[in-house]
Residue, then its C-alpha position, 0 to 999 in steps of 0.5 A: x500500500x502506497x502511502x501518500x503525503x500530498x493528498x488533500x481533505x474533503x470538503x466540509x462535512x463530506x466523510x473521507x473513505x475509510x482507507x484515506x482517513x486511516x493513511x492519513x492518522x498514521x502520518x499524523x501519530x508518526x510526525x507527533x510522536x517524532x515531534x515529541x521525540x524532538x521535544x524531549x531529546x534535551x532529557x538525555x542530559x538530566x531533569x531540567x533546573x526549571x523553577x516550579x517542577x518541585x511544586x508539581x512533583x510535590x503535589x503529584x506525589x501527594x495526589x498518587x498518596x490519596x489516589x492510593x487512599x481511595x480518595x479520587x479528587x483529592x483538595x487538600x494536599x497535607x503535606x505542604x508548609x511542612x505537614x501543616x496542608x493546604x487546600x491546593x487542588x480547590x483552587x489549582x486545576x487537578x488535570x495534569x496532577x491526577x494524570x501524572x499521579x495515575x501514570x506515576x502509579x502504574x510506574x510503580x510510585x516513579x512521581x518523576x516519571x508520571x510527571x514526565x510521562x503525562x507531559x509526553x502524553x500531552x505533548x504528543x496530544x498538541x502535535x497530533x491535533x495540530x495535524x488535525x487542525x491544519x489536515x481537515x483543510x489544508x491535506x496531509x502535507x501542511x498537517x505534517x509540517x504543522x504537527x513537527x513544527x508545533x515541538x520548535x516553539x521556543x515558549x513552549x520549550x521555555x514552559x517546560x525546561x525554564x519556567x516549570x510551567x506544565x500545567x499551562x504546557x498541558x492546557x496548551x497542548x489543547x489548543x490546537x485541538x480547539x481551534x481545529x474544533x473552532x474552524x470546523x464549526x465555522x466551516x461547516x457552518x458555512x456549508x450549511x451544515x451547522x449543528x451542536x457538537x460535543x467536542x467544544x465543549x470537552x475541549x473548554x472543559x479539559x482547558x480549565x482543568x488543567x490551566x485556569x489562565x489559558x482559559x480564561x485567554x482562551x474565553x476572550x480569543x473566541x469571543x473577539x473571534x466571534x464578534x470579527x465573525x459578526x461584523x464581517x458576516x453576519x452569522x449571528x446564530x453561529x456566534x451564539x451557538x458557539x458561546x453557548x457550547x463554550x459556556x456548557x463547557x465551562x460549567x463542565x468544569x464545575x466540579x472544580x471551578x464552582x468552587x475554586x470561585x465561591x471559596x475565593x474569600x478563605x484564602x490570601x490572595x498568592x502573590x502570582x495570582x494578584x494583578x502584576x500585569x503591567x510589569x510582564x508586558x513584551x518589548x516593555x523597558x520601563x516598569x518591568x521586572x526583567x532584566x536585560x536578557x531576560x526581557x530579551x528572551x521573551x522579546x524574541x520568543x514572540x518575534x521568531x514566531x511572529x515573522x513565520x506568521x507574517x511570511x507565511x500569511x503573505x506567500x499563502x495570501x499570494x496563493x489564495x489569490x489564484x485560488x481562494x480553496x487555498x486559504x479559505x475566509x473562514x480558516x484565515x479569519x480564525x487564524x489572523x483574529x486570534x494571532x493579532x489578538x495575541x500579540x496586540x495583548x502582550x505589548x503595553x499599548x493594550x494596558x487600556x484593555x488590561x483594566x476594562x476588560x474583567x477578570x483579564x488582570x487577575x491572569x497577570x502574565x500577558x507573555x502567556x499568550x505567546x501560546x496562542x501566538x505560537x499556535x497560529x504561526x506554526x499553522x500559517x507557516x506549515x500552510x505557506x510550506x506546503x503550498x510551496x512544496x505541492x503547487x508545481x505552477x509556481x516557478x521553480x526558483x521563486x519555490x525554493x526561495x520561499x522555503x528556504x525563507x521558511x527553513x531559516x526562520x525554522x532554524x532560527x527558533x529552533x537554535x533559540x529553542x535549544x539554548x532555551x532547554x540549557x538556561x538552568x541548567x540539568x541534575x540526575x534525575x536520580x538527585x531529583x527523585x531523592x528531594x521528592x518527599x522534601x518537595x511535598x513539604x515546601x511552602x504552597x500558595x493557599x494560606x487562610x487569611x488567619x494562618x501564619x507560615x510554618x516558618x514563623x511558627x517555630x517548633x509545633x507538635x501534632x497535637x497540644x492542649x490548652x489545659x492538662x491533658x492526655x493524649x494519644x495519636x491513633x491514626x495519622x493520615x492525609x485527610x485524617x486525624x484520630x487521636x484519644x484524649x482525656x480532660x476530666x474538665x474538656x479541653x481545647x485541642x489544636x492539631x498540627x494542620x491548618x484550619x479549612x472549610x472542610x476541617x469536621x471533627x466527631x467524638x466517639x465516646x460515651x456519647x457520639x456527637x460533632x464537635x466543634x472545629x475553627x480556626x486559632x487566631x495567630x496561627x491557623x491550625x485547626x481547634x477541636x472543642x473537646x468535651x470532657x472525660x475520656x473519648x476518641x476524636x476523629x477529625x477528617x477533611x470531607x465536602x462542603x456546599x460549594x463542593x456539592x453544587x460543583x460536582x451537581x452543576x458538572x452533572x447536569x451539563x454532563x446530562x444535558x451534553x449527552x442530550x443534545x448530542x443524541x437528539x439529533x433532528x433529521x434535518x441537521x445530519x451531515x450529508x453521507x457519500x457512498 
């Protein structure tokens, strides 16, 4: 069987014949998985000194502990703040955590490796839909060019060898996947076939699982998208459809975002999540944080995708001008909207925009969107390659200095890429997996406005009383706390763990009944009110309200999905081909 590379998609809402889609899905895993490969290659050297993998690998680690424990969406994470816990995953998306903690125990407890694994998973993912993306348009030519251009963009190298940023990583690897689920929305609803999907939805979902901010950006790249689609065509009810699907996907994720907003006022503010936008602007010299290098680095991280973006779009520009199938309006619109977007908000000329628009500051780092950036250069660049590899009309000469141009701002990125991988620095991995368990102990992000760091607490017990007391430690675990006491006249216990709604308490003695929990004024931890004589007392970290609704909002979307899914009227079916 010959396999072909030049072939081309059908046209919207036409299926492909069983053998052409089969040929065409090999050529997309074998170009992610070389794209993955060539990510992932620098690992030969050691882990990468980035500056937040020891937050994940404690957090995995703790969640692969609960996991083990029976408890499926684990929230409080015990060990951070050296064994005083905090509620980590109420308001951190758990995605990438219970993907690298389940990889990880199939792994036998490697936490490095579950982490590493669920990263190559995902990478392997954004490539893989890159090629769907590009392929359903364009063919398998500029699919398969996308999809191993897609490994080169210097920030995603940056999330996951400087930076640490897997959780935005993750969520990135995604994009690609609904922006192919964008166009084919439009594109089909130019056609005339537009109808309800469920990918969207899953999609917006999955995005706010494992990264809050690149959802939020990603809300507003397809509503400034939507609102171009308006003015320029008119589709109203095309637009509302597709808010309407993004909305059902964000409360899909209600089990974590209902309440990681409701329980907002437990918690300090953490100092990354406060407004800091206006000093993490690109080609900004005043106000900025950065240095002179480091300014430098995110500068040219923007510029080299943003030439293949301006290079690509004119040679594509010049083909669609013979032949508008090259680059239809629907495809260019979508991709040009969000590439503009992107970039307009990562210069300082958009901080107007920073503070009228809502919730768009509390994401404060405008230089994240060089995501969304990377994703629609390598999609117009991958485009503009194949064109000028697959159109044989076009002289010769003006063929190969168009992809010479291409390959040298490839070579560019990719060079930049590289020295990227090797800023921090490597360690054995070995080193890495023995400082996982003090990982799991490092300060976190989420303290209750009473709670005082472990560090200014001093020395503090697991368990002390406020009167004279015996006491006995009979079960210690993640989310549970069972000790026996006697204090003939009651007492006030308080536990090494900090107080959190959640935190109840229950005595098991002559009398079984709740007893009271709160917070120590000063320090945090949690108090049990204690009553007198001899009892057991069993403190656990369970559900509250918010929670509830979150998991009930999650539900009936879920429901109303598949509803609408399976309710198909006649009328909107995509036409069949023999």
């Amino acid at each position: 069987m010959r396999l072909s590379i030049r072939g081309a998609a059908p046209p919207p809402g036409v299926p492909e014949p069983a053998g052409g889609f089969k040929r065409s899905w090999l050529w997309g895993a074998a170009a992610s998985l070389l794209a993955t490969a060539a990510l992932f290659l620098p690992l030969r050297a050691g882990i990468p000194r980035a500056a937040d993998l020891p937050y994940h690998l404690g957090t995995t680690a703790q969640v692969l502990d609960a996991l083990r424990h029976g408890d499926l969406y684990p929230r409080w994470m015990p060990n951070f703040y050296d064994g005083m816990g905090e509620p980590t995953l109420v308001f951190y998306p758990p995605g990438l955590y219970l993907i690298a903690a389940g990889l990880s125990g199939l792994a036998g407890g490697d936490v490095l490796f579950g982490l590493f694994a669920a990263l190559a998973f995902f990478a392997f993912a954004g490539s893989l839909g890159m090629f769907v993306f590009l392929r359903r348009s364009f063919g398998n030519l500029a699919a398969v060019c996308g999809a191993l251009l897609f490994a080169l963009l210097p920030y995603r190298v940056f999330e996951l060898y400087s930076a640490g940023l897997d959780s935005a990583f993750a969520a990135g690897c995604l994009l690609p996947w609904v922006f192919g689920a964008l166009a084919r929305e439009s594109e089909t609803e130019a056609a005339g076939v537009g109808r309800f999907r469920l990918a969207l939805p899953l999609l917006f979902a999955a995005v706010v699982l494992l990264n809050l901010p690149t959802a939020l950006f990603l809300a507003y790249l397809t509503a400034i998208w939507l609102a171009v689609e308006v003015v320029r065509s008119r589709r109203w009810r095309f637009a509302g459809r597709v808010l309407f699907e993004v909305g059902l996907g964000m409360l899909l994720a209600g089990l974590y975002l209902v309440p990681a907003i409701l329980e907002l006022p437990e918690i300090r503010i953490p100092m990354n999540a406060r407004a800091v936008y206006t000093s993490n602007f690109l080609f900004q010299r005043e106000r900025s944080w950065m240095t002179g290098g480091v300014q430098s680095m995110f500068d040219r991280m923007a510029i080299f995708p943003v030439i293949a973006l301006v290079f690509g779009s004119l040679i594509v520009w010049a083909f669609a001008r013979r032949d508008a199938r090259a680059w239809p309006p629907e495809s260019r619109r979508l991709m040009l909207t969000v590439a503009a977007v992107s970039f307009f908000l990562m210069t300082p000329i958009s901080l107007p925009f920073w503070k009228i628009f809502p919730v768009l500051r509390q994401v404060n780092l405008p230089w994240r969107l060089l995501e969304p950036l990377g994703v629609m250069s390598v999609a117009v660049a991958a485009l503009a390659s194949s064109l000028l590899l697959r159109q044989r009309a076009v002289a010769i000469p003006i063929r190969v200095a168009g992809i010479a141009a291409i390959l040298t701002v490839v070579l560019l990125w990719a060079v930049f890429a590289s020295s990227i991988s090797e800023v921090n620095g490597k360690v054995p991995a070995g080193s890495v997996r023995s400082l996982i368990e003090q990982y799991t102990r490092m300060p976190g992000y989420f303290l209750t406005p009473g709670a005082r760091p472990i560090a200014d607490l001093g020395r503090v017990p697991p368990l002390a009383c406020d009167q004279p007391c015996r006491v006995g430690i009979l079960e210690w675990s993640g989310t549970l706390r069972r000790f026996a006491i006697e204090a003939p006249p009651g007492t006030r216990v308080a536990v090494r763990s900090y107080f959190f709604p959640g935190w109840s308490a229950r005595s098991w003695g002559a009398v079984s009944a709740p007893v009271a929990t709160s917070a120590e004024p000063g320090t945090g931890r949690i108090v049990v009110a204690v009553p007198p004589g001899r009892s057991e007392i069993q403190l656990s970290f369970g559900t509250v309200p918010a929670r509830v609704i979150g998991w009930c909002v999650s539900a009936a979307v879920l429901a109303a999905l598949v509803f609408f899914h399976v309710r198909k009227p006649s009328s909107q079916k995509e036409p069949k081909v023999d």
